[in-house]
C-alpha positions in Angstrom: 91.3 152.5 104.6 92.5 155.8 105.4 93.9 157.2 102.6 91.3 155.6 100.0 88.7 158.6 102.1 91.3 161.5 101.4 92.5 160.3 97.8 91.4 163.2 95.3 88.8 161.7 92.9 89.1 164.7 89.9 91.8 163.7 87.1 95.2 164.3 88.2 98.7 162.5 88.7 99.8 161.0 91.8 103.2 161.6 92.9 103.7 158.6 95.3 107.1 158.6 96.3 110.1 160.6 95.7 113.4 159.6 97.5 117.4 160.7 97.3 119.8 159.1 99.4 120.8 161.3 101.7 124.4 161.5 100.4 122.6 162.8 97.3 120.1 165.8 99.1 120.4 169.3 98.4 122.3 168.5 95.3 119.7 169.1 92.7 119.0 165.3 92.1 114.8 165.2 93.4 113.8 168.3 91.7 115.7 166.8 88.8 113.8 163.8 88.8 110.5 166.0 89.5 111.2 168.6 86.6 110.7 165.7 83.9 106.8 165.1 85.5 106.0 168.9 86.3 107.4 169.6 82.5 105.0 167.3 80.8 102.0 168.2 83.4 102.4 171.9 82.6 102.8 170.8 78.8 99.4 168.7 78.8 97.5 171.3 81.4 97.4 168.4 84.2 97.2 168.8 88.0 99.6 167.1 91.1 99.5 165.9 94.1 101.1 164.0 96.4 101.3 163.3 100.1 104.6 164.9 102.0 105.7 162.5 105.3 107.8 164.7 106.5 107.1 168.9 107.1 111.1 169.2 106.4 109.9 168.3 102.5 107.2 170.8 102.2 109.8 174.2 101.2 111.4 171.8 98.9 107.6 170.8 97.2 106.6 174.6 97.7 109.6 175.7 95.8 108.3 173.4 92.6 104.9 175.3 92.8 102.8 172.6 95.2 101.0 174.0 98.4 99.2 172.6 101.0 95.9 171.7 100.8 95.3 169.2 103.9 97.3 168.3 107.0 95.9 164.8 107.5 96.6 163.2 111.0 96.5 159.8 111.0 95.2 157.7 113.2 98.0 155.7 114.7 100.6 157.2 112.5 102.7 160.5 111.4 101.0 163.4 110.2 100.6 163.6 106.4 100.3 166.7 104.2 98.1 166.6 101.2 99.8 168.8 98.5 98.4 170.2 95.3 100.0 171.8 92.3 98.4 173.2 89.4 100.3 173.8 85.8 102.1 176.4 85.1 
């Protein structure tokens, strides 16, 4: 499987879906629902990541302190981009 090769082994959490309605975007309600996980990850020292689908979305993850570590392209699929954060 695809993924299963580019999965990060160390310790970390995995973010592996974030949605808001689209009636709901650019209202505050994702980096709501994000600032609960980053809070306790910066609390207990642990690292993110997660994989963006869409290249719209990585500003929005940038702004919450992720950055790019791998554009993946998949076979047969979209383009996927491996995003990291550290705590703060």
């Amino acid at each position: 499987m695809y993924f299963d090769t580019h999965h990060p082994r160390e310790p970390h959490w995995y973010l592996q879906m974030l949605g808001t309605d689209p009636q709901w975007q650019s209202k505050g309600v994702g980096s709501a629902l994000l600032a609960r996980v980053l809070e306790r990850c910066d609390r207990t020292g642990e690292r993110v990541y997660l994989e963006a689908s869409k290249e719209d979305n990585i500003a929005f993850y940038s702004r919450h302190g992720f950055r790019v570590d791998e554009e993946m392209n998949v076979p047969r699929g979209p383009t996927i981009w491996a995003m990291w954060r550290d705590p703060h």
